[in-house]
C-alpha positions as CSV (number, residue, x, y, z in Angstrom):
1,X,0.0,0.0,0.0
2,X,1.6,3.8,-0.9
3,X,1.3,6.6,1.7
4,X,-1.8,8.7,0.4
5,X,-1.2,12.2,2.4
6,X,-5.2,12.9,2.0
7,X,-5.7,9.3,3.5
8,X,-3.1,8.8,6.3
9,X,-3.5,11.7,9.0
10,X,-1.1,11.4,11.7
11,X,-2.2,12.6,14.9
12,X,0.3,14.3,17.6
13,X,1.0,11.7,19.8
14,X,2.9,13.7,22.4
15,X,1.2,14.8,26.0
16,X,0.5,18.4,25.8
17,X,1.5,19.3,29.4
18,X,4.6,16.1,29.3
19,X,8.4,17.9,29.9
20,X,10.2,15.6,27.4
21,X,13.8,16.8,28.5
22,X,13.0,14.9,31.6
23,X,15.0,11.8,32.2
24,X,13.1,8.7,31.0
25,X,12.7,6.2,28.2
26,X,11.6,7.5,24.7
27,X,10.3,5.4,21.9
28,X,11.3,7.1,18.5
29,X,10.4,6.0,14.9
30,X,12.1,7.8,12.0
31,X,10.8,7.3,8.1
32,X,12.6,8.0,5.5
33,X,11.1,10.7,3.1
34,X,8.2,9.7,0.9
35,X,8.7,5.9,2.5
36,X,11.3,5.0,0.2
37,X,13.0,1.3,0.8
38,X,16.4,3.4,1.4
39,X,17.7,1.2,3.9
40,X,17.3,-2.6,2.5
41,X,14.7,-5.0,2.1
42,X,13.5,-8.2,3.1
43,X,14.4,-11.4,2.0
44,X,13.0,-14.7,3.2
45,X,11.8,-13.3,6.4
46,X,14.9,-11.8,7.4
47,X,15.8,-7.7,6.9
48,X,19.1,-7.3,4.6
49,X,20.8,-3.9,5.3
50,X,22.1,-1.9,2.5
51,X,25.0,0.6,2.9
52,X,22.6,3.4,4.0
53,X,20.8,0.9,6.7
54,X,24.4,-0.3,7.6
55,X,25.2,2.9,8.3
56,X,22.2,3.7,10.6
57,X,22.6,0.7,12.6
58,X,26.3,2.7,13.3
59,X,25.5,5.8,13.8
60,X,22.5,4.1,16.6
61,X,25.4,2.3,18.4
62,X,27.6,5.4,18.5
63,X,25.0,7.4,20.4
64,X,26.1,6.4,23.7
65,X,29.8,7.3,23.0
66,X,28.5,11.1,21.5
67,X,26.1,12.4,24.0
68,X,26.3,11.9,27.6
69,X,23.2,10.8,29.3
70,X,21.8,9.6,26.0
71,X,21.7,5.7,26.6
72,X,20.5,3.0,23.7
73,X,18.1,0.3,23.8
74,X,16.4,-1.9,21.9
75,X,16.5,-0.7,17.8
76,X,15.6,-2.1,14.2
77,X,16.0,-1.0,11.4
78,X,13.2,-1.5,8.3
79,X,13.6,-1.1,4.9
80,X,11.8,2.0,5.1
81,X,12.0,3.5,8.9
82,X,13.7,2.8,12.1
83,X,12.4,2.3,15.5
84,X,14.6,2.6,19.1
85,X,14.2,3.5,22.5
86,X,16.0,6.2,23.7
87,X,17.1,6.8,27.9
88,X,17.7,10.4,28.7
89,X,19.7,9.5,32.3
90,X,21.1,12.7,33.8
91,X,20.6,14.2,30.6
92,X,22.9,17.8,30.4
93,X,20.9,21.4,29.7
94,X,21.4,20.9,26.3
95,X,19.8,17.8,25.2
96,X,16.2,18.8,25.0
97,X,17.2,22.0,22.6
98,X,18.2,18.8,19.9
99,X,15.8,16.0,21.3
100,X,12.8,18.2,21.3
């Protein structure tokens, strides 16, 4: 099925009174634009990465190295999108100005 714009209305899903630079687990999903298969594709059940999914899985795991109190957890990664979970633990002043 293709993404239809007049069809598929996302709705905010974020708490309208919820701090989210507060420490805490977040569950983000990125898509790539116009949900193109960017990132490799299935084959026999299994997800095969291509170079630009290989290179997201990376960049995932080198979170916890680049930002302190940013912590990693569970992650896939689709042909099309990614989803994680994010920790902010003891996250510094500046986190929410990039996270938000």
């Amino acid at each position: 099925m293709n993404y239809d714009p007049d069809r598929h209305h996302r709705r905010a899903i974020r708490l309208k009174d919820y701090d989210y630079s507060q420490n805490g687990a977040y569950f983000v999903t990125i898509c790539v634009h116009e949900r193109r298969c960017l990132f490799g594709g299935i084959d026999q059940g299994e997800m095969r990465l291509d170079p630009p999914g290989l290179m997201v899985m990376n960049v995932w795991h080198e979170l916890n190295g680049r930002f302190p109190g940013v912590k990693t957890d569970a992650f896939v990664v689709m042909p099309n999108h990614i989803h994680g979970i994010i920790w902010l633990v003891g996250a510094p002043s500046w986190v929410p100005s990039i996270m938000t």
